[in-house]
N, CA, C and O atoms as a MOPAC input file, in Angstrom:
PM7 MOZYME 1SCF
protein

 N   -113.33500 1   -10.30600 1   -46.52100 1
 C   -114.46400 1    -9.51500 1   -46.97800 1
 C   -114.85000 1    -9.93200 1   -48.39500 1
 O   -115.99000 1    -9.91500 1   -48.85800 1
 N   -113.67700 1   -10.32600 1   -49.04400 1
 C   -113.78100 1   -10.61200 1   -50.66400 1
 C   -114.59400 1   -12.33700 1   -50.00000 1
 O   -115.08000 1   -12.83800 1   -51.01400 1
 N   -114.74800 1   -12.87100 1   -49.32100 1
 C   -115.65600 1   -14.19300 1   -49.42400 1
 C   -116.96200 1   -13.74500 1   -49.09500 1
 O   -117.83700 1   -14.14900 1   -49.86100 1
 N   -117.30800 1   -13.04900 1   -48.19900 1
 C   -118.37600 1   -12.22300 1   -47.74300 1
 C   -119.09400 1   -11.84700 1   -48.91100 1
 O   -120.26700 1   -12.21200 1   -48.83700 1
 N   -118.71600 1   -11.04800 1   -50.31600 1
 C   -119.17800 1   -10.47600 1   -51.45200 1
 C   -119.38000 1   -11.62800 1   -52.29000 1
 O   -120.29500 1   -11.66400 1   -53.11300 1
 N   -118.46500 1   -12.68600 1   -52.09400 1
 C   -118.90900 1   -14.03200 1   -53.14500 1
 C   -120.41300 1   -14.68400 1   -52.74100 1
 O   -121.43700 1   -14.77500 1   -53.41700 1
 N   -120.06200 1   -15.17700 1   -51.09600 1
 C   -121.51500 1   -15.77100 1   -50.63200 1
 C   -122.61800 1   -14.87500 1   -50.83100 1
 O   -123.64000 1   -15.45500 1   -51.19600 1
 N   -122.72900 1   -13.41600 1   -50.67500 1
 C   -124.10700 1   -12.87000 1   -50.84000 1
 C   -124.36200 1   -12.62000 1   -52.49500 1
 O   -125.47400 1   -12.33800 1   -52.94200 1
 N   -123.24400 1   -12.75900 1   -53.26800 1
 C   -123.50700 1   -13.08700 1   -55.00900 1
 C   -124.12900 1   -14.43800 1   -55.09100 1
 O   -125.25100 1   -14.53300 1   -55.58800 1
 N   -123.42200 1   -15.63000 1   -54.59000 1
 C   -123.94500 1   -16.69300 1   -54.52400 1
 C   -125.65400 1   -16.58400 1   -54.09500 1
 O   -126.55400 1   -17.04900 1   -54.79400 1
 N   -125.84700 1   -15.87700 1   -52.81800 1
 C   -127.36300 1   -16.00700 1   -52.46300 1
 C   -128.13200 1   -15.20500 1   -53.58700 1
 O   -129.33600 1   -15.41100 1   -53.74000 1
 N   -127.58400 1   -14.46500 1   -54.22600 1
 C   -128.61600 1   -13.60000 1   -54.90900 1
 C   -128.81700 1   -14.28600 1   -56.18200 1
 O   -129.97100 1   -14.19600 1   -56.60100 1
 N   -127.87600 1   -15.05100 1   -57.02300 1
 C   -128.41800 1   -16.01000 1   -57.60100 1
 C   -129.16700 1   -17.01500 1   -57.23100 1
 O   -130.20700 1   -17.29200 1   -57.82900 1
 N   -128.89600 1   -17.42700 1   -56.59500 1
 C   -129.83600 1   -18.82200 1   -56.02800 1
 C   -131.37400 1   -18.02200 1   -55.73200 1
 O   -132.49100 1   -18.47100 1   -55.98900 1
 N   -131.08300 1   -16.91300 1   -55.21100 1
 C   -132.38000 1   -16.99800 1   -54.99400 1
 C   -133.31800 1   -16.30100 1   -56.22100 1
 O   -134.54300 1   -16.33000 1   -56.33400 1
 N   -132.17200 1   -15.57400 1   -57.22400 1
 C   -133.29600 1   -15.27900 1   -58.46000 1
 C   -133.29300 1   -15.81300 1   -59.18000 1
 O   -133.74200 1   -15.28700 1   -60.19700 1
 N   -132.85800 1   -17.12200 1   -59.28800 1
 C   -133.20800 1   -18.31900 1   -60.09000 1
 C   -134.85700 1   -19.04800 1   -59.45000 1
 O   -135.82400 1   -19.30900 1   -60.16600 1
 N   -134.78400 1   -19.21700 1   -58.16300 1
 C   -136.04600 1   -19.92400 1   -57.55300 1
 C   -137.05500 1   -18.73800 1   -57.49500 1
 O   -138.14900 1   -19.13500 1   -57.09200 1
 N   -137.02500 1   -17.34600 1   -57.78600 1
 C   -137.98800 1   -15.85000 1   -57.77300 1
 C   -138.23900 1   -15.44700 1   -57.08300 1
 O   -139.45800 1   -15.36000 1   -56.93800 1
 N   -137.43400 1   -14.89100 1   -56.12900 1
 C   -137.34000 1   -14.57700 1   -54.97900 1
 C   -136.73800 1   -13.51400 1   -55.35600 1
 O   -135.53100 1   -13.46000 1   -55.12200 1
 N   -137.42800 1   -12.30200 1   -56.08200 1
 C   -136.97900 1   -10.69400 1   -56.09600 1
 C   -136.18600 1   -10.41900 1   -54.99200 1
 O   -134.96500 1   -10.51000 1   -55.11800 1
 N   -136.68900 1   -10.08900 1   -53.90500 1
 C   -136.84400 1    -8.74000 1   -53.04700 1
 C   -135.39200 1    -9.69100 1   -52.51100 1
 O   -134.33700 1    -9.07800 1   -52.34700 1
 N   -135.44300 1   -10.99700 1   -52.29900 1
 C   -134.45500 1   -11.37700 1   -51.43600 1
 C   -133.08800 1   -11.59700 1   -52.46700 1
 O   -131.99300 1   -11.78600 1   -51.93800 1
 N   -133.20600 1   -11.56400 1   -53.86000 1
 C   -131.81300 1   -11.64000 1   -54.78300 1
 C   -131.63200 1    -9.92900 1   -54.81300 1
 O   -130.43200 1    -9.65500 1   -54.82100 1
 N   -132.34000 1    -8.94100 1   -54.82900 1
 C   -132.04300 1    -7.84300 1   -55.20200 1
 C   -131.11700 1    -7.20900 1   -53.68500 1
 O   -130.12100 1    -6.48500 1   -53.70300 1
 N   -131.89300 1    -7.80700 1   -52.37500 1
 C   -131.15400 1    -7.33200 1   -51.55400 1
 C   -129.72400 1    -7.62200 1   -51.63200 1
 O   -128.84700 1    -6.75900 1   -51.57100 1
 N   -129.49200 1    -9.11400 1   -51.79600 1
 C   -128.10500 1    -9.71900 1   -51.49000 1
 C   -127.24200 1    -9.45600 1   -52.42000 1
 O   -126.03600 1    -9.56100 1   -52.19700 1
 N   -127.78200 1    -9.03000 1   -53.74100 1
 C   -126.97700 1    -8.37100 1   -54.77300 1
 C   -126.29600 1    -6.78400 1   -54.56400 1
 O   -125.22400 1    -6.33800 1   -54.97300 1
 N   -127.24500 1    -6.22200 1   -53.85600 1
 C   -126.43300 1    -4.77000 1   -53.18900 1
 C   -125.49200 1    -5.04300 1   -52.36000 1
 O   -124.47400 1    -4.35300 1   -52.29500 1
 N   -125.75100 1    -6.31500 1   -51.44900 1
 C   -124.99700 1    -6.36900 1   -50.36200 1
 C   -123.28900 1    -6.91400 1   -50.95200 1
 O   -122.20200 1    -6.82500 1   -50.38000 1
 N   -123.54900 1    -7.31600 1   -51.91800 1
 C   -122.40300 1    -8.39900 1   -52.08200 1
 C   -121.42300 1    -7.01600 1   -52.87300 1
 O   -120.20400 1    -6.87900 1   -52.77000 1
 N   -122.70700 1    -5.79600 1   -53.91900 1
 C   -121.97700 1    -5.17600 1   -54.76000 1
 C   -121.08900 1    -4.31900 1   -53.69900 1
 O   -119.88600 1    -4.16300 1   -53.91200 1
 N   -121.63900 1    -3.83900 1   -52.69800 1
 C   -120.98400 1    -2.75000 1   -51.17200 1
 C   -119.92100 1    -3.26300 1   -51.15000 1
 O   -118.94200 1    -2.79400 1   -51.73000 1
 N   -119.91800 1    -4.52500 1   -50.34800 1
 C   -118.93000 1    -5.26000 1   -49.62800 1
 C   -117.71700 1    -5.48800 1   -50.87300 1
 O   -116.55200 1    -5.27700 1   -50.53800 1
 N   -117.98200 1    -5.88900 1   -52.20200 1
 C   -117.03400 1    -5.64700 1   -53.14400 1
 C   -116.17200 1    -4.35800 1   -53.34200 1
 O   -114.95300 1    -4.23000 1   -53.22000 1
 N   -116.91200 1    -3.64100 1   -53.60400 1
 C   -116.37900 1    -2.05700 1   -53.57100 1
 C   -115.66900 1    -1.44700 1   -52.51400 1
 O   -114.86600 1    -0.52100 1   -52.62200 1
 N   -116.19900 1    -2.32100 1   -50.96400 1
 C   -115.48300 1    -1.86500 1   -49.64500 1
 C   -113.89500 1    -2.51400 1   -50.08700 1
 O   -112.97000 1    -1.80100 1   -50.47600 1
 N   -113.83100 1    -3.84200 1   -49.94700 1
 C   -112.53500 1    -5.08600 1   -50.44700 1
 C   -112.42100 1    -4.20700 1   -51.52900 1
 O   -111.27500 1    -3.86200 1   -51.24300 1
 N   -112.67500 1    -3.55300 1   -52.55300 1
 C   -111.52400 1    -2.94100 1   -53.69500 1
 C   -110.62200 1    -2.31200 1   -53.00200 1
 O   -109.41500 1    -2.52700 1   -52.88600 1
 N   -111.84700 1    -0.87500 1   -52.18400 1
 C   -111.00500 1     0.46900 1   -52.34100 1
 C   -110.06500 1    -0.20000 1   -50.61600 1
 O   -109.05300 1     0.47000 1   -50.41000 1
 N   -110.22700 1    -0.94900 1   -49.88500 1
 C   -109.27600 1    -1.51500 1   -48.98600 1
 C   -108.08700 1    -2.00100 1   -48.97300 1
 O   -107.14400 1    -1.87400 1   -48.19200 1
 N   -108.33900 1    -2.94400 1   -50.54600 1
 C   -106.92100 1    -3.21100 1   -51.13900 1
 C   -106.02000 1    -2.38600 1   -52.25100 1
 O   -104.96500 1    -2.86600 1   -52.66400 1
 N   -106.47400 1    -1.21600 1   -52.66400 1
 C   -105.56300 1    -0.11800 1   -53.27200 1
 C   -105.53800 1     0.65000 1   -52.14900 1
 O   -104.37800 1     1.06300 1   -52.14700 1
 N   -105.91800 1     0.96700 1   -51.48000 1
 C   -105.48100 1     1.91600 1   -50.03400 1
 C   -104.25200 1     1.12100 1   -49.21900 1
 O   -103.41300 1     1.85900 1   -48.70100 1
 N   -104.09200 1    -0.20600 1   -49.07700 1
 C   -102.97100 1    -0.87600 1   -48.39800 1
 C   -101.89400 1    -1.03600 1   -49.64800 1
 O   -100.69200 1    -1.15900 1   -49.41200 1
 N   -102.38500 1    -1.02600 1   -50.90500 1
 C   -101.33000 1    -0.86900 1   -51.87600 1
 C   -100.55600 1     0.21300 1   -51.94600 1
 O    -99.34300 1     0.42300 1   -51.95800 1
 N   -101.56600 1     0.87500 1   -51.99100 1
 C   -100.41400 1     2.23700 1   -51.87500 1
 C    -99.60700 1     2.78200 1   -50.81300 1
 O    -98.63100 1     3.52100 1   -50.94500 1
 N   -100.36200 1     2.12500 1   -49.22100 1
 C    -99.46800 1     2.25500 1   -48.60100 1
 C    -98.60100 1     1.23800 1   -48.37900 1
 O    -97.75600 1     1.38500 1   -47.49600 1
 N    -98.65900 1    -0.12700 1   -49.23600 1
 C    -97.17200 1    -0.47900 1   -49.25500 1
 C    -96.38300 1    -0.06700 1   -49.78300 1
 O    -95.37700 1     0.01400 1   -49.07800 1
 N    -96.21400 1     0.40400 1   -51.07800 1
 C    -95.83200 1     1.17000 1   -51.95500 1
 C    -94.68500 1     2.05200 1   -51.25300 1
 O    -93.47100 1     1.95500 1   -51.07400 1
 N    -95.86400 1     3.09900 1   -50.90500 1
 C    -95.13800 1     4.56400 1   -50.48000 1
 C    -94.38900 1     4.31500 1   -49.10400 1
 O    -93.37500 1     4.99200 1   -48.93700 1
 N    -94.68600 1     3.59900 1   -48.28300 1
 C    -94.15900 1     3.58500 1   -46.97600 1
 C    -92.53300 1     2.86800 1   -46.73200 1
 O    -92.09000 1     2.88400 1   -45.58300 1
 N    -91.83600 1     2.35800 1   -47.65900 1
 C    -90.75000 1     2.12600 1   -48.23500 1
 C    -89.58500 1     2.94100 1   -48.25600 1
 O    -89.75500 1     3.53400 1   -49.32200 1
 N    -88.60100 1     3.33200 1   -47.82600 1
 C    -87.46600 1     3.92800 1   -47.82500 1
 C    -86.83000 1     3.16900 1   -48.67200 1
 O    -87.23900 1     2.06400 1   -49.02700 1
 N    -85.58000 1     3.80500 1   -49.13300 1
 C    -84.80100 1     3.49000 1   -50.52200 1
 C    -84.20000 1     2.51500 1   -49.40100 1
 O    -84.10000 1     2.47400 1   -48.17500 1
 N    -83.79500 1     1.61500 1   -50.73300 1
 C    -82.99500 1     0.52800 1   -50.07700 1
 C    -81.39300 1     0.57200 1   -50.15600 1
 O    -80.88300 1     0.75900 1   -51.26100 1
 N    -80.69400 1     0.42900 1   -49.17700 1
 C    -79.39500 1     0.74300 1   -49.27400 1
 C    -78.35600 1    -0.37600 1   -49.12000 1
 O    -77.15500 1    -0.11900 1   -49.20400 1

């Protein structure tokens, strides 16, 4: 998912370098979502690696 958020960063530059508003502003939401999805995905499996651990004996 974290490559998913790079390529639509990638498109949204490329394309607001050549002025292409509507199509950098979309891919810039898309990439910011999909980032924020890949955060809170990987502190949610952190913590359940974390916690799901019994003492070690």
């Amino acid at each position: 998912m974290l490559y998913w958020a790079a390529v639509f960063l990638i498109i949204s530059l490329v394309a607001g370098l050549l002025g292409f508003g509507v199509i950098a502003s979309a891919s810039a939401g898309i990439a910011k979502i999909l980032f924020i999805i890949f955060l809170v995905l990987f502190l949610v499996f952190l913590v359940r690696g974390t916690m799901g651990r019994g003492p070690v004996a």
